[in-house]
N, C-alpha and C positions, 0 to 999 in steps of 0.2 A: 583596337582589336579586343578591346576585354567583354567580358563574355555579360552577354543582357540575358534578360529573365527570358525564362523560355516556356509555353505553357504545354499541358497534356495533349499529345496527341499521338497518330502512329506512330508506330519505326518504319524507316525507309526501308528496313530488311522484306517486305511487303508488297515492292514497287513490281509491277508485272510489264515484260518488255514490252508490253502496250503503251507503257506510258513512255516510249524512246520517240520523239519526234522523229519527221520526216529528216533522213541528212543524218543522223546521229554516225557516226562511224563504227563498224562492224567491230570485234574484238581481233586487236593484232595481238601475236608471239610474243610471250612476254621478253622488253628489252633489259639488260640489266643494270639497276641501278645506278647512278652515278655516286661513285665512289668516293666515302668523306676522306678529307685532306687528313687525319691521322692515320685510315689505311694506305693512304696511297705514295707516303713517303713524306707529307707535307712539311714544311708546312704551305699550303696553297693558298690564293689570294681568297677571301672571304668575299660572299655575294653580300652586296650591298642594298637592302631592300625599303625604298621608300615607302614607310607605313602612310595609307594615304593619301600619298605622296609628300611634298611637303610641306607640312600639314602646319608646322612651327612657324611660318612663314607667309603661309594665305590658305583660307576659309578650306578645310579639308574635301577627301572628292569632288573637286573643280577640275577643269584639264589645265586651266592654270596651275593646281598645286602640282600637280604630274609634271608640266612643262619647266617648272622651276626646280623638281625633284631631277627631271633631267639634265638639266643645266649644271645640277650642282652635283653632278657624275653617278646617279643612283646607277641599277643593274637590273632591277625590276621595279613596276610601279605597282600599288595593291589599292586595288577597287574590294571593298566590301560591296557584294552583291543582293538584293534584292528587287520582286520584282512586280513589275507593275500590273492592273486588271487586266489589260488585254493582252500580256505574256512578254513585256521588254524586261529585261535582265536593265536596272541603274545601279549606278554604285553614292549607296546611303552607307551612315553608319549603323541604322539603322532603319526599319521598317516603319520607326513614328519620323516623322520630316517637324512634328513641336508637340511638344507636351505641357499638358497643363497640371499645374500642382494644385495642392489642398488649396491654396491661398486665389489659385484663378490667374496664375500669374504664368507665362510662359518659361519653360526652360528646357535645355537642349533640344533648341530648334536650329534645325542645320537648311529650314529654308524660311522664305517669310508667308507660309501658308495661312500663319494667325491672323496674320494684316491685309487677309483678300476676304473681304466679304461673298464675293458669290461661292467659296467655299467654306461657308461658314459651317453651312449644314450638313459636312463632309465630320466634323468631331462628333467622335466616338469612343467609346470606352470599351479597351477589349482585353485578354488574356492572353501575353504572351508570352509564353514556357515560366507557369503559373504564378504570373504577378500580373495585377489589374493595372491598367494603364487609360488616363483618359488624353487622347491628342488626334492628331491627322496623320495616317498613314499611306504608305507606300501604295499599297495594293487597292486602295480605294479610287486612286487615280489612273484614266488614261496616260500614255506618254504624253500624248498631245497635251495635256490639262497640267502634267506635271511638268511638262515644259516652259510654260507659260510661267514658272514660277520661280525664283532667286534663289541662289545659295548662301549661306550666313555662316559665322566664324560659332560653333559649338560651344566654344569655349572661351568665351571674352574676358570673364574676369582674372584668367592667366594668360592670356594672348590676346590683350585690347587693341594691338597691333592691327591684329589681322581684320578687324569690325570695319576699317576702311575698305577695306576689297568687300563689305556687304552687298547684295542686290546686284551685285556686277554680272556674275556668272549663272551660268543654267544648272542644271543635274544631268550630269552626261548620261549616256548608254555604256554598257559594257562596247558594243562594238564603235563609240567614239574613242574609247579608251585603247582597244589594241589599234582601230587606224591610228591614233598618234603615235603610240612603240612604233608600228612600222614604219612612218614617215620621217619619225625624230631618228631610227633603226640608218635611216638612206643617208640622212643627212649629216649626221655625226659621225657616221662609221665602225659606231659602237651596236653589241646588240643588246636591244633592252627588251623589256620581257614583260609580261603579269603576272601577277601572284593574288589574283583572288579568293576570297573568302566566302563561302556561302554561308549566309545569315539564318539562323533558325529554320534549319531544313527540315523537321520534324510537323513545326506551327503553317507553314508553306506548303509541305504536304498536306496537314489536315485540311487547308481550304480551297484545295484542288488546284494549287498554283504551283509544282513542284519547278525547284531551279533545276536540275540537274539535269534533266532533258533537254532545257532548254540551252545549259551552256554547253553541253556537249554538240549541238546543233549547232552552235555559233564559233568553238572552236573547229568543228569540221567544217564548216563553212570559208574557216578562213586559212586552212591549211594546219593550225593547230594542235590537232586531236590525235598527240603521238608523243611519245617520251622522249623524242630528241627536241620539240617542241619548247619556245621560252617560256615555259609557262610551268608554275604550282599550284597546285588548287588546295587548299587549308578549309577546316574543319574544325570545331570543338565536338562535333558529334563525331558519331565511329557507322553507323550503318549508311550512311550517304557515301562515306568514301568509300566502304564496302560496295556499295550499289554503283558507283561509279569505277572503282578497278573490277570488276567484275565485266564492263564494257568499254574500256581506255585503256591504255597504255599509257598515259598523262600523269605525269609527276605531282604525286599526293602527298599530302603534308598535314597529319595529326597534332592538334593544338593540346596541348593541354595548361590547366590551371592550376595554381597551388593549393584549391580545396577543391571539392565538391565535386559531382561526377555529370559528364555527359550527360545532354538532357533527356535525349532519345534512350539512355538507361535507365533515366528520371520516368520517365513516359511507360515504358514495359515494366516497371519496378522490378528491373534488374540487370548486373551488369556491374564491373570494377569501376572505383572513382580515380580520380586524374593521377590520385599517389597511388595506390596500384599499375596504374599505365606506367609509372615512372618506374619501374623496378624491373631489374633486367629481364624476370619473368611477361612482366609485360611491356617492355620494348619488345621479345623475341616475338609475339604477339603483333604490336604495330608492325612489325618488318612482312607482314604477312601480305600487308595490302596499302603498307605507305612506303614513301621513299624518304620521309623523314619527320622529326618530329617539330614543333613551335610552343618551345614551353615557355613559361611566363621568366622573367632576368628573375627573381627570385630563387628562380630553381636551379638555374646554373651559379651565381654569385649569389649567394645570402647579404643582406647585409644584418652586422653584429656590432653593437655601441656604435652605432651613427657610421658607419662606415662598411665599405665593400669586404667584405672577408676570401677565404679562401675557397676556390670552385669546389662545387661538389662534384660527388661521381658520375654527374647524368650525361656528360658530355663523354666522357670516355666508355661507359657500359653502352650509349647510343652509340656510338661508334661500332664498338664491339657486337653489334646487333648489326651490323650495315645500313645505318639511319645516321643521314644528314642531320645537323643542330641549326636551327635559325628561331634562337630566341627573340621574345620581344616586350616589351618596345623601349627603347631607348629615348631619351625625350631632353632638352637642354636646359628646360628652369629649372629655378629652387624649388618649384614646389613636387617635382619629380627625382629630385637628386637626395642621397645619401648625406648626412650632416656635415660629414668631411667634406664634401664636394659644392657645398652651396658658398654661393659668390654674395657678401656684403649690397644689401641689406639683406642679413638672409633670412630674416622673416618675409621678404617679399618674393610672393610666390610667383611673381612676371620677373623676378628677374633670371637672367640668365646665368647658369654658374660653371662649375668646371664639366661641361660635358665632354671634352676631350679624352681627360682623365678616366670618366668609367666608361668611356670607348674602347679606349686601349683596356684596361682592367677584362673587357671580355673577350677583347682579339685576342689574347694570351693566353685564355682559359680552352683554345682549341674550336672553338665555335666554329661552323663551316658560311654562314652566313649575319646577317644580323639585322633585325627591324629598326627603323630611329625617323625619329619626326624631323630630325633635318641632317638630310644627307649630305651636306656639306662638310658636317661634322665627321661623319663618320667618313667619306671621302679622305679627307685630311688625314685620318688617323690613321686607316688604312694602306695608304699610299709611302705614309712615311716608317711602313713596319716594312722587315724583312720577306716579304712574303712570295712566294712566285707565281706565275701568270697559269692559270688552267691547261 
């Protein structure tokens, strides 16, 4: 989930209800928020949110990685959203599927599009949320074209593990993704949920391909498009989620990062950055049109001399705002952990180290949920805290 370059373009604040697909659901009564486990006497069980899915484990946005996040007891699964020329909502991590560097060399290629020659002449160089990029993207392709194509581990030189599950899998749909919640929903007895992310809503607007029509169409579709509904929809921009509670009732979720500001703020030149959002004045602000916030584990747990320190205020002033916490992302290597926390050889940044340790570290800090690339982990830690059932 961490935030990519974003390039110039409108604010959604702009969107005219022309642009609601057919199916979009009408605006219902506002429901009221679901209540964080500090107001409500908690302490409550934390929602366990597979970033990904599980991403730590095989090639990320696969339904494989979903089906192994639900296996290993996630509570939601999270499709970053982007979407393709003739208007499918997939879930990428992003909108380039491989990029090519100075050197001509691929990297963070999350499918094998470089290695098909008839989409050779598909690479392009374009601006997104103002940084030049030359690779294959999302929106150049049909479904059907993006189909045809394999998913790959993002990230091999810390997770060579997962390079074996290459070429295996497709690039799902958003609506492959919630048929599985619902089916995996029958079969376990559990209910699991989505927590998607809409990618560069700003650069998606400017080229006439806005998501947010489209997933409101596809959660009305599917019964969805309503606040008791399993579902969060996150954001690093702020006018899309405006643009969307404004026609949902659906549970929104304000990302923020430990610098810099919102792009769509970037784009109007103007507008608070992430550490203004963070300050009770602008929490009281977020509570206007989200139900909670997804700030980066930095901003709940600092760490200080190699190590996890003491929670800051963001979790208890969110609270005090009536905004849910579900920072992110949690992750199991060394090359993600705290100095304290990394497991011999801990210069090796594949190896696996105490990810239990700063699980628990932020179940304790009051968190109402939590992101982590392998919900097994956080399952485990969860499970063995004090906590009670919703």
């Amino acid at each position: 989930m961490n935030r990519f370059r974003r390039c110039c373009a409108p604010a959604l604040a702009g969107m005219t209800m022309g642009l609601l697909l057919a199916g979009c659901a009408a605006p219902r009564p506002a429901d009221p928020a679901i209540a964080p486990s500090a107001m409500a006497g908690g302490p409550l069980r934390p929602t366990l949110i597979a970033h990904r899915g599980a991403s730590a484990l095989r090639p990320e946005h696969t339904l494989e990685a979903y089906r192994e996040a639900i296996r290993a007891g996630a509570d939601f699964i999270e499709p970053d959203l982007v979407i393709t020329r003739d208007g499918h909502l997939v879930a990428r991590h992003e909108n380039a599927i491989a990029i090519l560097a100075a050197d001509g060399s691929v990297r963070e290629a999350t499918t094998n599009v470089a290695e098909r020659p008839e989409f050779a002449a598909r690479k392009t160089r374009k601006t997104i949320d103002g940084q030049a990029i030359t690779g294959w993207f999302v929106e150049d392709f049909t479904l059907a074209e993006l189909k045809t194509l394999r998913a790959r581990e993002r990230i091999p030189a810390i997770r060579p593990a997962n390079a074996r599950f290459n070429d295996l899998f497709e690039v799902p749909t958003l609506q492959e993704v919630i048929d599985l919640a619902k089916s995996e929903s029958v079969r376990t007895g559990r209910n699991i949920g989505i927590y998607p992310e809409t990618k560069h809503p700003s650069y998606f607007q400017s080229i006439g391909l806005p998501l947010e029509p489209a997933l409101l169409r596809l959660l009305e579709d599917n019964g969805w498009n309503h606040a008791q509904a399993p579902v969060f929809v996150q954001s690093f921009e702020v006018e899309n989620l405006r643009w969307l509670r404004a026609r949902s009732t659906v549970r929104l979720v304000q990302l923020l990062a430990p610098r810099g500001q919102p792009y769509d703020s970037v784009a109007r030149g103007t507008g608070p950055g992430y550490a203004d959002m963070a300050t009770p004045a602008g929490l009281a602000t977020i509570a206007r049109y989200a139900n909670g916030i997804g700030p980066s584990k930095s901003m709940v747990i600092p760490v200080v001399q190699g190590a996890n320190a003491a929670p800051t205020a963001l979790v208890a002033d969110a609270h005090r705002a009536g905004l849910l916490v579900h920072p992110w992302t949690l992750r199991p290597e060394n090359a993600f952990l705290p100095q304290s926390l990394k497991l011999p050889p801990v210069q090796d940044g594949t190896q696996r180290g105490n990810a239990r340790a700063d699980m628990e570290d932020f179940l304790r800090s009051g968190i109402d949920g939590i992101f982590t690339d392998d919900p097994s982990v956080g399952r485990a830690a969860i499970d063995a805290m004090p906590f009670r059932a919703p």
